[in-house]
C-alpha positions in Angstrom: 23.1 100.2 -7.1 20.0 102.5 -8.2 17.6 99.1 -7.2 19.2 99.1 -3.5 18.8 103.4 -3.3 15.2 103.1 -4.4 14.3 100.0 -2.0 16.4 101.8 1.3 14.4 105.0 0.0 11.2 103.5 -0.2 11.7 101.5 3.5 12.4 104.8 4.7 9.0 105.9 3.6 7.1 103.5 5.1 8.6 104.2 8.7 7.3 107.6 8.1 4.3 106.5 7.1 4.4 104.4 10.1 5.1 107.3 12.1 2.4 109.5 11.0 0.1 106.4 11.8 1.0 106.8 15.6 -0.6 110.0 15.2 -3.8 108.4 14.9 -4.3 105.4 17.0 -8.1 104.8 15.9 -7.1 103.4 12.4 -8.2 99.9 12.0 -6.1 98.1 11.9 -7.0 95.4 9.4 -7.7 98.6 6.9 -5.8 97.5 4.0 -3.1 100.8 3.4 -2.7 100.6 7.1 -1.4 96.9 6.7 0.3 97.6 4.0 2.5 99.7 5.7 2.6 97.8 9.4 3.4 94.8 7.6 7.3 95.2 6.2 7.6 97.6 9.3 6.5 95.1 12.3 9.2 92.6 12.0 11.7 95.3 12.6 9.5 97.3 15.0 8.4 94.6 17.5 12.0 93.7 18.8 13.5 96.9 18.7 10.4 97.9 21.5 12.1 95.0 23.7 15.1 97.2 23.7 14.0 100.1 23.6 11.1 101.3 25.9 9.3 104.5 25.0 10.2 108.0 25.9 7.7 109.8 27.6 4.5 107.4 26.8 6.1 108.0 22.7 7.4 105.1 21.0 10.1 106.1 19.1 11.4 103.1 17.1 10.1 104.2 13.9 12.4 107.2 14.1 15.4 104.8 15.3 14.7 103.1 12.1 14.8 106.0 9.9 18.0 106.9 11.1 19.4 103.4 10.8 18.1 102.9 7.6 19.2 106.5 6.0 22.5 106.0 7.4 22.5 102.5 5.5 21.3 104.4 2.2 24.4 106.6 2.9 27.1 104.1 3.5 26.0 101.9 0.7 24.7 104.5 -2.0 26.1 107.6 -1.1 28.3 110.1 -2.9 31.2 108.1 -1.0 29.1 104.6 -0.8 30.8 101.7 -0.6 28.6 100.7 -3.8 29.8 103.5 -5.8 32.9 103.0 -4.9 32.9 98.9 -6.1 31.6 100.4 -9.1 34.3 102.7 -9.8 36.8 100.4 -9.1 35.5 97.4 -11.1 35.2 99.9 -14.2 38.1 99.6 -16.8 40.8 102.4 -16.9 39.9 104.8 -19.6 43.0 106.4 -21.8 45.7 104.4 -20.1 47.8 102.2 -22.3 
């Protein structure tokens, strides 16, 4: 459960690294941090631009995605996750004969 939190969490990251990259469209783009964060991003990125033009000359996928992804962490994760919950479930009744 921890591994899946850390990998949503990190994901998350990189869309707002991806974000703050918009910010500065003269990167290269072949510089290797910037690939490393276009790289796991792009896949997601590319068709959610198909559906979903930009707002005002913004593209604002990134921040679709840290949305989606945060309310993944949530329902998975979360206080109330469905994770947790398995876990609590699956562990064996303490003090009960």
């Amino acid at each position: 459960m921890v591994v899946v939190g850390v990998l949503l969490a990190l994901w998350t990251l990189l869309f707002v690294f991806r974000i703050v990259l918009s910010w500065y469209p003269q990167l290269d783009a072949d510089n290797p941090l910037v690939a490393l964060v276009r790289a796991p991003t792009e896949p997601l990125l590319a068709p959610t631009r198909r559906l979903l033009a930009p707002i005002g000359g913004v593209d604002v996928t990134p921040v679709v995605w840290v949305g989606l992804i945060s309310l993944l962490r949530e329902l998975l994760v979360g206080q109330q996750g469905l994770l947790r919950q398995l876990l609590l479930l699956a562990e064996p009744s303490q003090g009960l004969s």
